[in-house]
ROLO-636276 format. One record per residue: residue in one letter; x, y, z of N, C-alpha, C, O in turn. Coordinates in steps of 0.001 Angstrom, whole numbers, padded with zeros to 6 digits, always signed. Each point is the difference from the previous one (the first is absolute). Example, Ala and Ser with C-alpha at 12.3 -4.5 7.8 and 13.67 -1.06 7.14 Angstrom:
// residues 2
A+013190-005690+007800-000890+001190+000000+000900+001200+000000+001036-000019+000665/S-001386+001069-001385+000820+001190+000060-000770+001090+000730+000509+001108+000169/
***
This chain:
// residues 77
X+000842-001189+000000-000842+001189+000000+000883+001246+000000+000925+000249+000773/X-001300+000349-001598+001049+001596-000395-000714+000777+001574-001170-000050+000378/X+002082+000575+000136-000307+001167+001284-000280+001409-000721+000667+000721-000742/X-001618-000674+001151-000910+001383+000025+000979+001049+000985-000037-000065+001229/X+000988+001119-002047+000655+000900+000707-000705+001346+000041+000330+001007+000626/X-001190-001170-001286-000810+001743+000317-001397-000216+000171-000755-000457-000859/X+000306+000980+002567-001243-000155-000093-000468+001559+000343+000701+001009-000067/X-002166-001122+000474-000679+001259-000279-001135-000579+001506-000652-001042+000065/X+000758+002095+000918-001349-000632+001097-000030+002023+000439+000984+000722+000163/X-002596-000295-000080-000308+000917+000328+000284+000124+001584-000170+001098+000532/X+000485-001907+000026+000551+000190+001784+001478+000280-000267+000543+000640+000901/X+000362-001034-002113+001522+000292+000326-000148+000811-000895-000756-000078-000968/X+002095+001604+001495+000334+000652-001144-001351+000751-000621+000201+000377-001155/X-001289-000128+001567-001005+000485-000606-000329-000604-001105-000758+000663-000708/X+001039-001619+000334-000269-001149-000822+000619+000104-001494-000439-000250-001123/X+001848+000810+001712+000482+000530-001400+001093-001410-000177+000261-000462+001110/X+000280-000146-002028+000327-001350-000135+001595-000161+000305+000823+000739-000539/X-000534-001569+001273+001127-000134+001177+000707-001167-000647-000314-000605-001024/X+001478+000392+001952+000739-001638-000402-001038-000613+001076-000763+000292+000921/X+001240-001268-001638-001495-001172+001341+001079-000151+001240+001193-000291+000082/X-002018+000567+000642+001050-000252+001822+000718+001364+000625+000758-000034+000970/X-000984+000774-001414+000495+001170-000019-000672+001428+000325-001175-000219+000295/X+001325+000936-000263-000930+002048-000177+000588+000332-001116-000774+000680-000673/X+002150-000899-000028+000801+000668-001106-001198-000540-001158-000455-001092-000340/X+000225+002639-000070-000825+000575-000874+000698-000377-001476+001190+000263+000172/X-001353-000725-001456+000618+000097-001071+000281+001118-000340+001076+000151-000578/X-002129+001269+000870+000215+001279-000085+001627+000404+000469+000862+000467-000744/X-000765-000705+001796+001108-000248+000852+001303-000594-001153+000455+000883-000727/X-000059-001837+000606+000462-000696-000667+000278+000954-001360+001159+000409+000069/X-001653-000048-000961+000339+000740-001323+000124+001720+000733+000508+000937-000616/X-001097-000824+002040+000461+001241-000181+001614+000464+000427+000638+001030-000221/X-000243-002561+001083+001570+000082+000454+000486+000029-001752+000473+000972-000589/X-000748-002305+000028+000931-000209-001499+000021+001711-000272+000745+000605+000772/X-001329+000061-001575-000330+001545-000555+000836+000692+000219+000685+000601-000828/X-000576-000560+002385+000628+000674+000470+001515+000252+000537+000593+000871+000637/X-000200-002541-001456+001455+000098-000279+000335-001374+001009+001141-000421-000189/X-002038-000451+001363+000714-000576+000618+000385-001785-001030-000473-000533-001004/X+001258+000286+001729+000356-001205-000806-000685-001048+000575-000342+000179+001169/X-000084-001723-001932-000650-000847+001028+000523-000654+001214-000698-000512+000875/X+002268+000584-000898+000673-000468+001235-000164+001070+001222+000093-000309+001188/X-000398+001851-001773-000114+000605+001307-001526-000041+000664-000261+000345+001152/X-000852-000928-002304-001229+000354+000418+000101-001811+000797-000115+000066+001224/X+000236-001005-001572+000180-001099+000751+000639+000279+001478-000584-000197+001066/X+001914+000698-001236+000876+000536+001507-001309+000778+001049-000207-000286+001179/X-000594+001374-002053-000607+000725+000694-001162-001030+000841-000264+000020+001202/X-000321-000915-002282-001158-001169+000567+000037-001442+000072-000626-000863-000617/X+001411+000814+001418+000353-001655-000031-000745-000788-000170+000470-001137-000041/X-001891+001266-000135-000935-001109-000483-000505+000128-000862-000936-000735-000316/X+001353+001711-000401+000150-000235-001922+000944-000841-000473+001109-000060+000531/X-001455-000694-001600+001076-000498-000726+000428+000114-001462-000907-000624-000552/X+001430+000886-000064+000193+000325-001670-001131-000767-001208-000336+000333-001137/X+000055-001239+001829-001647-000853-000117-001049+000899-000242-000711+000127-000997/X+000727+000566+002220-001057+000883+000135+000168+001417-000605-000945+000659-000436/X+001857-000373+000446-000035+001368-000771-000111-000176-001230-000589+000872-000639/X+001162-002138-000112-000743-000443-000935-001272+000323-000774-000223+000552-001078/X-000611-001165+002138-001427-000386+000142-000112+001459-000235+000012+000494-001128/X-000111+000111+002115-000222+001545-000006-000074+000794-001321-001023+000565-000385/X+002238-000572-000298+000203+000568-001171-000741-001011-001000-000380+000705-000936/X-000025-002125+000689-000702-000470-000531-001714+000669+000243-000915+000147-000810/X+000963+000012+001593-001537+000043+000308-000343+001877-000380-000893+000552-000643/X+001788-000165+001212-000207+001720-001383-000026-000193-001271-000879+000518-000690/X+001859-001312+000164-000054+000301-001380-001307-001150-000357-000070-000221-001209/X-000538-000225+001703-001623-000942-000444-000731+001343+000557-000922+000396-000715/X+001150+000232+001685-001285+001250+000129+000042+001173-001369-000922+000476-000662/X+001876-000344+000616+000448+001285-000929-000609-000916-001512-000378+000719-000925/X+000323-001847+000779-001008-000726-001330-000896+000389+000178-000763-000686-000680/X-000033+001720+001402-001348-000247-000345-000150+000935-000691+000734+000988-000036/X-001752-001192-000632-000921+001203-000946-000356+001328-000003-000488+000797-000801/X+001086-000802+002538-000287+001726-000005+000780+000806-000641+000764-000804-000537/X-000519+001543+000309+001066+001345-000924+000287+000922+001284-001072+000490+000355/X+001962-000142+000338+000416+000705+001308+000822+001291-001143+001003-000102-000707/X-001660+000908+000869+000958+001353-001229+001060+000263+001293-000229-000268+001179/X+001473+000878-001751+001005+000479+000445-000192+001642-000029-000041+000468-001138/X-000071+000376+002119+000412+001158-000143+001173+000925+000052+000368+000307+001134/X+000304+000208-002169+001728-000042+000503-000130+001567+000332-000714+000743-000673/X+001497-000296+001813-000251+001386+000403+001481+000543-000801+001010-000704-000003/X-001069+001975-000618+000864+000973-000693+000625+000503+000870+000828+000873-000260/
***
């Protein structure tokens, strides 16, 4: 059975979708990457992440960002 690394429960996290076993938000997760950290320091920072899971994480954005909506970009001058 493949493990389910990202779940979603309206009692954790405001039900915004987490690693399973965890509070670390995927939000969380791409907003360290962005922002320059590397995955060995975001692991160092949460020892009960594993490169598995950040994985998952970045898998599971790029299946949200498939959907059908059109999100426009506004670029400020």
């Amino acid at each position: 059975m493949k493990k389910k690394w990202i779940v979603s429960n309206p009692k954790v996290m405001m039900g915004k979708p987490v690693i399973a076993g965890t509070r670390i938000t995927v939000e969380l997760i791409l907003e360290k990457l962005a922002a320059g950290e590397t995955v060995e320091q975001i692991l160092q920072a949460h020892p009960r992440l594993t490169r598995k899971a950040i994985q998952a994480a970045l898998e599971f954005a790029a299946e949200a960002l498939r959907a059908d909506v059109v999100y426009p970009i506004h670029e400020t001058v």
